[in-house]
Every structure is written in structure tokens, then in C-alpha cells.
C-alpha positions as CSV (number, residue, x, y, z in Angstrom):
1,X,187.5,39.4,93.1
2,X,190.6,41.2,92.0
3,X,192.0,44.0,93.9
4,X,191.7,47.2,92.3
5,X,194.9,49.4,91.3
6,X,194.2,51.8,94.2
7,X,193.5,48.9,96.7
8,X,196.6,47.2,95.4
9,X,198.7,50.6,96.5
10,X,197.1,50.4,99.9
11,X,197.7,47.4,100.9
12,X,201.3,47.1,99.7
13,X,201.9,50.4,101.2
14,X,204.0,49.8,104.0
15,X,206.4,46.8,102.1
16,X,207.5,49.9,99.5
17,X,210.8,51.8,99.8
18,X,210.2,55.6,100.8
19,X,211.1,57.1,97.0
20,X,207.9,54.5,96.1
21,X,205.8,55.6,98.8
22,X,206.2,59.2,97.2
23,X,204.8,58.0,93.8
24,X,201.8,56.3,96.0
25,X,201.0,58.7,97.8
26,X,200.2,61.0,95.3
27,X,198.6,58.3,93.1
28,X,196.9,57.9,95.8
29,X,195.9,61.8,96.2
30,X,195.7,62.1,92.5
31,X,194.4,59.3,90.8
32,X,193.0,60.6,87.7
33,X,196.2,62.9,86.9
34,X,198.2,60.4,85.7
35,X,196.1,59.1,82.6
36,X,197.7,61.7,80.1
37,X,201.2,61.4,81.7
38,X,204.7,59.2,80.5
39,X,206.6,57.6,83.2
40,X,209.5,60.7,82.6
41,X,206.3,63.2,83.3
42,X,205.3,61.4,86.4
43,X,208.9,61.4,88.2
44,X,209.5,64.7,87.8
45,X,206.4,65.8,89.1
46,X,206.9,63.5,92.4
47,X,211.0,64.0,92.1
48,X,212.0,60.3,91.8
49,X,213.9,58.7,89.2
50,X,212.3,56.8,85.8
51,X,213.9,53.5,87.3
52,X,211.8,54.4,91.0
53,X,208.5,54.4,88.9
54,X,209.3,51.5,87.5
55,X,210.1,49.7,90.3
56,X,207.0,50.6,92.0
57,X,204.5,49.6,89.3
58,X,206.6,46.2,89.4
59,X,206.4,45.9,93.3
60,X,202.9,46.4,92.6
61,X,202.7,43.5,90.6
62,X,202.2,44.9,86.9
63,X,204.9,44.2,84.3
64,X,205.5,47.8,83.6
65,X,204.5,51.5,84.1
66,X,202.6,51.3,80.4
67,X,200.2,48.1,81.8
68,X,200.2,50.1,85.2
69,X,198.3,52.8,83.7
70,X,196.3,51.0,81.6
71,X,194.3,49.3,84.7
72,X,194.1,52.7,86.5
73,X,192.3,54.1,83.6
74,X,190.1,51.6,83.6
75,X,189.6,51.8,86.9
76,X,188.9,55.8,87.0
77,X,186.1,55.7,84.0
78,X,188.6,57.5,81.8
79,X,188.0,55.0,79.0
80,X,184.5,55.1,79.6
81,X,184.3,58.6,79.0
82,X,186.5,58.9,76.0
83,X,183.8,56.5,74.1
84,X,180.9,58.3,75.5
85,X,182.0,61.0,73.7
86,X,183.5,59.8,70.9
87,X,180.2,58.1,69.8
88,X,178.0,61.3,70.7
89,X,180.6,63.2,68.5
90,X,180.3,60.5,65.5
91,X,176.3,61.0,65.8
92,X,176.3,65.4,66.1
93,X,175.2,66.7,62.4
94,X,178.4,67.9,61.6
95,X,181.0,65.4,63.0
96,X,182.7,65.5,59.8
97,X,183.7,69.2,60.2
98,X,184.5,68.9,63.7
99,X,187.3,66.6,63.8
100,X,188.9,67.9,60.6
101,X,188.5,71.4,62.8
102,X,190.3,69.7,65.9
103,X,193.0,67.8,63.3
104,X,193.8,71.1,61.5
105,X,194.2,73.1,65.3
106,X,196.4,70.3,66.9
107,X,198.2,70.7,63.6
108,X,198.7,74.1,63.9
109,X,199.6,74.2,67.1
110,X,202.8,72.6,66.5
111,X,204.7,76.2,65.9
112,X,204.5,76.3,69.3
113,X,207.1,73.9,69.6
114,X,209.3,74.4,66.5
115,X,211.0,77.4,65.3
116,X,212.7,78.3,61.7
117,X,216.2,78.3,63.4
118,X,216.0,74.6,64.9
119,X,214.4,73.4,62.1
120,X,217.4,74.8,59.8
121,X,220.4,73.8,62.0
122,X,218.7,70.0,62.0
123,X,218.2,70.1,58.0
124,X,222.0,71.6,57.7
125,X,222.9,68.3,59.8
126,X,220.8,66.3,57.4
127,X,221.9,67.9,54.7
128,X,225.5,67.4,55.4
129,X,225.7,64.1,57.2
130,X,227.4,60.5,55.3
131,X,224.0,58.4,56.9
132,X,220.8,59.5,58.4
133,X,219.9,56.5,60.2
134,X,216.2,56.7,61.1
135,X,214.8,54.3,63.8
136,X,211.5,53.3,65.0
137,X,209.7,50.6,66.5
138,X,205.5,49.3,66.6
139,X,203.1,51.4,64.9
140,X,205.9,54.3,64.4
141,X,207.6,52.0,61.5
142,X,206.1,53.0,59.2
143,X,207.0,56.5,59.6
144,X,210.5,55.4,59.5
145,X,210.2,53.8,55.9
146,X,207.9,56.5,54.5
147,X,211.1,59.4,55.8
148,X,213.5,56.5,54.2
149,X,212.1,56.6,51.1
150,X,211.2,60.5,51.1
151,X,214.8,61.5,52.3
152,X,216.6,59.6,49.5
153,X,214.4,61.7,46.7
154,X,216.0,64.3,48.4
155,X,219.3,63.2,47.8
156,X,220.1,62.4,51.6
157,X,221.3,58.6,52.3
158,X,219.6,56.7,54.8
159,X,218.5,53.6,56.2
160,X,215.5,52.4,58.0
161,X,216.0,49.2,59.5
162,X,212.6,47.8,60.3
163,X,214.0,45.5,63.4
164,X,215.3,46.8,66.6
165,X,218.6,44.3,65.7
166,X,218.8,45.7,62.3
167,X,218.9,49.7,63.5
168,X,221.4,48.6,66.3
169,X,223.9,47.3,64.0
170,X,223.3,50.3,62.1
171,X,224.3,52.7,64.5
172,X,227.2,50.3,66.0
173,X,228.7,51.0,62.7
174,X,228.0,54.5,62.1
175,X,230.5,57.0,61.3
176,X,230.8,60.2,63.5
177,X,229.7,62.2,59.9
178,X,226.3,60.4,60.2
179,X,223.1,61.3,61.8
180,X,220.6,59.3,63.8
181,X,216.7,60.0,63.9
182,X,214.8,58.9,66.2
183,X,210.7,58.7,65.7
184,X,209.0,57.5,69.0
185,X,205.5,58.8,69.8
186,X,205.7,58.5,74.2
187,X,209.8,58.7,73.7
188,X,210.3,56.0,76.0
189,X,210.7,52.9,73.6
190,X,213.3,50.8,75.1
191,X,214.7,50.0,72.1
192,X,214.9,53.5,70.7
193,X,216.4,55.0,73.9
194,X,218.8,52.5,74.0
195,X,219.4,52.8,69.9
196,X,220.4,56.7,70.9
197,X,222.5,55.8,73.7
198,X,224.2,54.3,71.3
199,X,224.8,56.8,68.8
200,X,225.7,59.2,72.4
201,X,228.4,56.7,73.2
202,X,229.9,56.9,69.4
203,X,229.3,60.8,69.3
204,X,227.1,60.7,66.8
205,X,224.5,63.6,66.8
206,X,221.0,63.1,67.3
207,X,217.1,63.8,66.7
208,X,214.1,62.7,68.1
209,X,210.7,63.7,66.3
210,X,208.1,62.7,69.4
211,X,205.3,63.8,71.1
212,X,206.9,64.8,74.5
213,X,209.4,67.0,75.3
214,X,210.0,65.3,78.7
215,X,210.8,61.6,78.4
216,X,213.3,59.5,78.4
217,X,214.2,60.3,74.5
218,X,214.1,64.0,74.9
219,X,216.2,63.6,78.1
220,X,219.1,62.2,75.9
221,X,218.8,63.6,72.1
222,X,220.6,66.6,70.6
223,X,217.9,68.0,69.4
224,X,214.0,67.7,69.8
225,X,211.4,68.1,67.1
226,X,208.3,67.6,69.4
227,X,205.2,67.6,67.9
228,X,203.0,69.9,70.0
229,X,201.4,68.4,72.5
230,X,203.9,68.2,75.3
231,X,203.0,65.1,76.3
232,X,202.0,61.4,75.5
233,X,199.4,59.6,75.7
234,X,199.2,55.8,75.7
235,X,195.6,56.1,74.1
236,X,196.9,56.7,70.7
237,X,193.6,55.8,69.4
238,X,191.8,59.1,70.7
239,X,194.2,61.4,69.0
240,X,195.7,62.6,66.2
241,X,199.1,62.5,67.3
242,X,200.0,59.9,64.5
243,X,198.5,62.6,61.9
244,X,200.8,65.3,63.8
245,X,203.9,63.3,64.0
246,X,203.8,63.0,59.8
247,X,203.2,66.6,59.6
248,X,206.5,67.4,62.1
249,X,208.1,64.8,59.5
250,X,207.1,66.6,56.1
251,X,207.8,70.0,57.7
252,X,211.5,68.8,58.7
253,X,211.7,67.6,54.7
254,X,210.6,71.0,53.5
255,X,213.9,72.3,55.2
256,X,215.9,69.5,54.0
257,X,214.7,70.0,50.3
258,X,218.2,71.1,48.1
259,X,217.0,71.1,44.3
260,X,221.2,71.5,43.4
261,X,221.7,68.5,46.0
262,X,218.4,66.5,44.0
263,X,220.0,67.4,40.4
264,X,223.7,67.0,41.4
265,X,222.7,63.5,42.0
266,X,220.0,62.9,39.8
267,X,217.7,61.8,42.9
268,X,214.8,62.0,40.4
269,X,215.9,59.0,38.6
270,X,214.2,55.8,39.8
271,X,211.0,58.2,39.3
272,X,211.9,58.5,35.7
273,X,212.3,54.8,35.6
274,X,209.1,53.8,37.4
275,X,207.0,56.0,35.2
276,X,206.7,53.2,32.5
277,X,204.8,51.2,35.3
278,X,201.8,54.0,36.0
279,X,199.0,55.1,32.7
């Protein structure tokens, strides 16, 4: 029989460096308070580095903080839980009206997060940029396209590479005038963070839309467009944090909307062209 996570800890205890032995010991303390929280979330609270958590989870014999996590929830019920109560919501009389209650309050509560000022000064980059180069990765591409193809009915150029290469080269050739925009739910994508570090080392400015304000994505970007929650979870299934992120999207176009900069480049167009395909 396998270990468990906990046991695993134990047992490895004494071979770990003393910035690891921080993280275990209050894993060890705190084992359920983890299961809502991103690797930048759990080194601040323990004050160790992203690379230290990583580096322990490895030691431990995972391949990463993400599968790390993944086990202890298992391990602590948490999963258990969520489907006990998902299926006894699914069964209650008015299940219908309940989660479009909770979708329409986690949507709301967004304003906590944004104001009419940051939202502006990020359209006015938008607005005014030569690119906006909008990258994304996994289940978060789609996002990416869907702002592509919004954004240029607005008159605003912009790409959406769909591979990790393709957005790279993007931003390797990016002018200085452009923008970069960054969609990642947890904000700590590799390949995003990396895609911004980028941009960084070319001064070119940047914005993440994500769900946590303390990641590694938030610890690098100009400017954050979180989407309420304050934190990730890597149970996207359970939430509407997808549903949220669109909304953060479609409230960042409102702002961006210029009827003079749609007609001064006749961004309505391909609509007008298309309409001989629909009845």
C-alpha cells in the first residue's frame, strides 16, 4: 500500500532543507487549508519562495505543486464532499434557481475587485496600442479567440495565437506601442508567465484577466483584472470561475467600445459580408 501524502511528509521530514520543512510543517498542522490555495498563495503564507514549494512537492516525489494537491485532496475527503453536495443540490426542488442565484452573486461580486478608473486607463491602453496580443493556454483558449474575434469588431488589432510557440514569437516581435493580455485562470501557467516576462523584458505593457490576485501572473503584470474571487482553485469543475472570467472579458470590452474608432474603420464590414450566409 501507497504511502499517503501526509505519511510521505513524515517520513521524508528530516532529508528536507529547513525553507521545506516550513511548508511541511504547516501542511502538516494544516492539512485541509491548502485545497483552495495556488502555490504563490501558499508561500506567502509560510514566507518561502514559489521555487521552495516547488521543490518540496518534488522532493516529495510528485511532479509538481498542481499533482501535489490533487492527492492531498483526495486524501482529506475534500472531493468527496464537493460531490456529496453537488448531487444533493442537483436533487433539491429548486436546483435550477439556486445555482443561477450563486452564478449571478459570484458575478456580482466582481466590483469588488474592479473599479471604473482601472478599467478605463486599461481600455485607453487598448484603445491606443499597434497590437493587443492576447495569450492563453488549456481550457482558457478559447477565451483568447472569442476576445480575438470580439476586439477586432471593435476596431482594435490583435492576435491570438493558439500555441504557446505561436504567442512567443508574437511577443518576441512586438513593438513597444503594443499590448499584451494575458488570460490564465490560477495565473501560474508556465507558459503564460513566461509569455509576460517576455513582453517585461521588451517593455511592453501588460494585463492579466485571472482569478487571483496573488500568483505568479499578478506578481509580474501591469495591471490586474481579477475576477473576484481572490484566489484559484484547481477544481475548476465546482465553480463558475470560467462563467466569471468571460464576464471580466465582456466588461473590459464595454470600456474598449469607440463607435468613431468602429466607423473610422468600418469594423462592421465582414458582418455586412457574412449576412448573405444567415436567413
Amino acid at each position: 500500500m501507497e504511502k499517503s501524502v501526509l505519511e510521505t511528509i513524515r517520513s521524508e521530514y528530516s532529508k528536507l532543507p529547513t525553507a521545506e520543512r516550513k511548508i511541511a510543517d504547516f501542511i502538516l498542522e494544516h492539512p485541509t487549508e491548502i485545497n483552495d490555495k495556488n502555490i504563490s498563495q501558499l508561500a506567502k503564507l509560510v514566507n518561502v519562495s514559489d521555487a521552495t514549494v516547488v521543490r518540496f512537492c518534488k522532493h516529495l516525489g510528485y511532479k509538481g505543486f498542481h499533482q501535489f494537491t490533487i492527492f492531498l485532496a483526495n486524501e482529506n475527503g475534500k472531493i468527496a464532499e464537493e460531490r456529496k453536495a453537488h448531487e444533493e443540490l442537483l436533487k433539491s426542488e429548486d436546483s435550477v434557481s439556486r445555482i443561477l442565484r450563486r452564478y449571478t452573486q459570484e458575478i456580482f461580486e466582481i466590483r469588488h475587485e474592479l473599479n471604473s478608473e482601472l478599467l478605463i486607463h486599461c481600455a485607453e491602453l487598448i484603445r491606443n496600442s499597434t497590437f493587443v496580443h492576447i495569450i492563453a493556454v488549456g481550457n482558457t483558449n478559447p477565451l483568447a479567440q472569442y476576445m480575438h474575434f470580439k476586439m477586432e469588431r471593435l476596431g482594435v488589432r490583435s492576435t491570438a495565437e493558439i500555441s504557446p510557440e505561436g504567442f512567443l514569437n508574437q511577443v518576441n516581435l512586438a513593438e513597444r506601442s503594443d499590448v499584451v493580455l494575458a488570460i490564465s485562470q490560477s495565473g501560474s501557467s508556465k507558459q503564460i508567465v513566461e509569455g509576460v516576462r517576455l513582453a517585461k523584458k521588451r517593455d511592453i505593457r501588460t494585463i492579466a484577466v485571472t482569478t487571483s490576485t496573488i500568483s505568479p501572473l499578478s506578481d509580474i503584470s501591469d495591471y490586474i483584472l481579477s475576477s473576484g474571487s481572490g484566489h484559484a482553485t484547481s477544481r475548476y469543475h465546482i465553480d463558475s470561475e470560467f462563467l466569471k472570467i468571460v464576464a471580466v472579458i465582456d466588461l473590459l470590452l464595454e470600456f474598449v467600445m469607440n463607435y468613431d474608432k468602429i466607423n473610422s474603420v468600418c469594423a462592421f464590414a465582414p458582418e455586412e459580408i457574412f449576412s448573405d450566409n444567415k436567413f
